[in-house]
N, C-alpha and C positions, 0 to 999 in steps of 0.2 A: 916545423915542429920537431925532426927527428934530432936528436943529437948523440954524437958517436958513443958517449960514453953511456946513453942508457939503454936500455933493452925496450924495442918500438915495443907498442901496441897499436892494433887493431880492434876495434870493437863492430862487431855485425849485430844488425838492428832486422830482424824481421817484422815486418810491417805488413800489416792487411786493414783496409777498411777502415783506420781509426786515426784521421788528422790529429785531431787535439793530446790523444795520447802519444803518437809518435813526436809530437813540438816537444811534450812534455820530457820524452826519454831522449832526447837529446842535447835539452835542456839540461839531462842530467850525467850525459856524458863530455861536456861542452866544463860542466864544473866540477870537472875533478883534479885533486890536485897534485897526481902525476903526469904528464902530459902525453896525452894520445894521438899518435902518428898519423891516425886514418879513422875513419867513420864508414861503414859500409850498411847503405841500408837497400835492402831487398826487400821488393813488393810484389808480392805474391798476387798480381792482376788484378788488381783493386779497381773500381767501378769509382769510387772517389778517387779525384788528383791528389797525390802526395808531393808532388815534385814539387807544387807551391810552397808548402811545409820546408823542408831543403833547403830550398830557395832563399826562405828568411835567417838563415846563417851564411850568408857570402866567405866570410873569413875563417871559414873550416874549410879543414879536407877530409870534405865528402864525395863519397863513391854512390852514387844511384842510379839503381838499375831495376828497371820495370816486368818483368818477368811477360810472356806471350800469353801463358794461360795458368789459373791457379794449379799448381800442384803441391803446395800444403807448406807444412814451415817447416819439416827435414829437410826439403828439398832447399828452400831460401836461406838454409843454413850452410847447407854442404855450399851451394856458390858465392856464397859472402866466404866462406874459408879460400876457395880457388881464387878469389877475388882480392882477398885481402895480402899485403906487403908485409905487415907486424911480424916480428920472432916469435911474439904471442897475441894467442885472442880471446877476446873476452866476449861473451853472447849475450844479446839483450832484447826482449821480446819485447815489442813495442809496448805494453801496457803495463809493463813494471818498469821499476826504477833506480838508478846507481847511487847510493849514497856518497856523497863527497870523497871519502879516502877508501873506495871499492878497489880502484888497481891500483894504487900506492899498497892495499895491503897484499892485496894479488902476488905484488914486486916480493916483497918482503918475505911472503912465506914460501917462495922460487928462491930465492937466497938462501933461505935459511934453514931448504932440505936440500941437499943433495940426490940430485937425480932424479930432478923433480917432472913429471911429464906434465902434471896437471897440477891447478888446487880447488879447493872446490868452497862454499862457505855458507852460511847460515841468512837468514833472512825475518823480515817483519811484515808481518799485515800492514800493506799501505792502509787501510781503512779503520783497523783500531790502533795499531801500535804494535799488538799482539806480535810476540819471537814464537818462531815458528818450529816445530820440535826437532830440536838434533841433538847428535852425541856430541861427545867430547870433542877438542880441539884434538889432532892426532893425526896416524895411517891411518889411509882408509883400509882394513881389513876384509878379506875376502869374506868372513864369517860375514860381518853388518852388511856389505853387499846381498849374501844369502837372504838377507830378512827382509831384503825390498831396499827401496831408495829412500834410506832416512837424512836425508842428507839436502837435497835442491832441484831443481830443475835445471835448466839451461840454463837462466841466466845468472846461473849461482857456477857455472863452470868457465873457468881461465884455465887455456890448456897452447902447449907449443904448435904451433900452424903446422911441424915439420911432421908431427905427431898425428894431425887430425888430418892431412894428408892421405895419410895412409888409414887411417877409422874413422873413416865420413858417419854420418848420421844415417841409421839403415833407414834408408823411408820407405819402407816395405811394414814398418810397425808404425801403429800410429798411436799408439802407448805405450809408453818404456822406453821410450832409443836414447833417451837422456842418462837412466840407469844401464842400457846397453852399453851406450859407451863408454860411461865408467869402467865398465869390468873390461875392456877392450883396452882404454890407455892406459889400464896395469900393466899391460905386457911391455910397455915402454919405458918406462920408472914409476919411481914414487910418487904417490897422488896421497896429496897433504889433504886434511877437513880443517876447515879454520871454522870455529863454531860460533863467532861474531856475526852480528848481522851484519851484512854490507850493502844489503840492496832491499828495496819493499817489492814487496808481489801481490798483487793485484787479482783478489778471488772474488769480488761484487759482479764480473759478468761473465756472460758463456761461454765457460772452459768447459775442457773436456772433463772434469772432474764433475761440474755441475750435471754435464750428460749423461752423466752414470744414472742419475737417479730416474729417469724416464728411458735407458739403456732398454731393448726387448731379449728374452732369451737368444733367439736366433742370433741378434749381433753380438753374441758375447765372444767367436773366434778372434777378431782382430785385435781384444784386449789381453786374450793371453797365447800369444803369436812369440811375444820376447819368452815366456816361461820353458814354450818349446823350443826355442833357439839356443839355449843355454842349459836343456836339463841335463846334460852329460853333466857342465862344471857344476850346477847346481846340488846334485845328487838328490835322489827319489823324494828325500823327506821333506826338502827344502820346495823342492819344485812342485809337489803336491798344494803345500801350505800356499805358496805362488797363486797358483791355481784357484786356491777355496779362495784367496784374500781378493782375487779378480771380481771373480764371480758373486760374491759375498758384499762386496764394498758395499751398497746403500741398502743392502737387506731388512736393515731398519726402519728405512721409508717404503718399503718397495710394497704393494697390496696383493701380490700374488707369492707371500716370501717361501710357501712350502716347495711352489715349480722349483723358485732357485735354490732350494736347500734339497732339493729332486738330482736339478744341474751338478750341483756341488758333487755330490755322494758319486754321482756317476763319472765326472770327472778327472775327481781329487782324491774319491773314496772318505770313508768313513772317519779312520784316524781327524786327517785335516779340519774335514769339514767342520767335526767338533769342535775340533784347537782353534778358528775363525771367530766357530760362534760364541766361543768363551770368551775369547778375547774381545769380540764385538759388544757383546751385553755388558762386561764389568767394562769398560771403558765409556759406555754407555751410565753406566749408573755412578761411576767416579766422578761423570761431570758434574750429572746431578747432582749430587752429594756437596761437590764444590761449590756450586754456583745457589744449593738451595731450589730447587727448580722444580 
């Protein structure tokens, strides 16, 4: 697959638990049509066999490695990086999906920034269609970083192996490390937002986003773990807002909402919590409004 004149890729695939999705996301790294040097999928101690999965692609070069006991998908991430051969690599969570020309445009917008450490890009609901909200095509700006991760998850990021060498996935957080590391491969160069979709993401089963909404007060530390890890660059007002926006997310479902808007105030303070809940309710009555509802 490699050849001299182009710049390899590696694509690491974390895997848990879900045959038929992993066929499928390899399915969709197998058609793409810049050519990929390496497949690296890590299994995070799965109780189902994957390697039958694998298996049914002989003429790939894939890399599978079964992990001894789960310890989460930073961790399946960082050794799919030690692991992987590419100049770059591209991340793909087993239950989402690469559209056809995902690192063809990866290549493309590495070209055609200088000094490019990372890029990052836009995505679709696998299940309706539905483009998924981002900014403009562009730098990513330190300010839109402040405002949270408007941008992807992991497998919306292509970034230099030589780069994420050095800024592993902290798996100390088990919310944010995807937005962690963005603000981390800044210090390397320029990190492009291509605001195309290139890839579907996959929200019909149990993420950690759907967890929010049955989330208990008690556990609300480990979701905002990354806000204190970065309130120095963040600065008070931003890190606050961090804060309320954590603690706040399903407020709207949630049947005890005074405790968390209790949590909130106590947290994040007063200011925040307000700018949250504004923002939650009119965003809340937009949809309405749009959809008639």
């Amino acid at each position: 697959m490699k050849q001299n004149s182009r710049q390899t890729v590696s694509v690491v695939i974390a895997a848990y638990n879900r045959p038929d999705y992993l066929r499928e996301a390899i399915k969709s790294v197998v058609a793409q049509t810049y050519p990929i040097e390496q497949i690296v999928v890590i299994d995070d101690h799965s109780s189902i066999k994957l390697q039958d999965i694998v298996d049914e692609f002989p003429n790939e070069n894939i890399l599978y490695f079964k992990k001894e006991k789960n310890q989460g998908v930073s961790n399946s991430r960082n050794i799919g990086i030690q692991k992987a051969t590419g100049e770059w690599i591209a991340f793909l969570d087993d239950d989402d999906l690469f559209l056809p020309d995902k690192i063809k445009q990866n290549i493309n917008d590495t070209s055609n920034n200088n000094n490019c450490s990372a890029v990052l890009c836009s995505y679709n609901y696998l299940e309706t269609g539905e483009k998924g909200q981002s900014l403009s095509s562009g730098e990513v700006q330190d300010v839109d970083l402040r405002k949270g991760n408007q941008f992807c998850g992991a497998t919306g990021l292509f970034a230099k192996r030589e780069y994420l060498l050095k800024e592993l996935f902290d798996e100390s957080l088990p919310l944010g490390e995807d937005w962690d590391l963005f603000i981390r491969l800044k210090k390397h160069g320029f990190v492009y937002f291509n605001s195309d979709a290139l890839f579907l993401y996959r929200k019909g089963h149990d993420s950690i986003t759907n967890k929010t909404k049955t989330l208990k007060i008690d556990q609300i530390e480990p979701r905002i773990r990354s806000a204190y890890k970065h309130r120095e660059w963040l600065g008070e007002t931003y890190f606050r807002r961090r804060i309320a926006y954590q603690i706040l997310a399903s407020i709207l479902v949630k049947k005890n909402k005074l405790a968390w808007i209790k949590k909130s105030l106590e947290l994040a303070g007063i200011k925040a919590t307000f700018y949250v809940l504004f923002k939650r309710v009119r965003s809340k009555l937009m949809y309405e409004k749009e959809f008639k509802l």
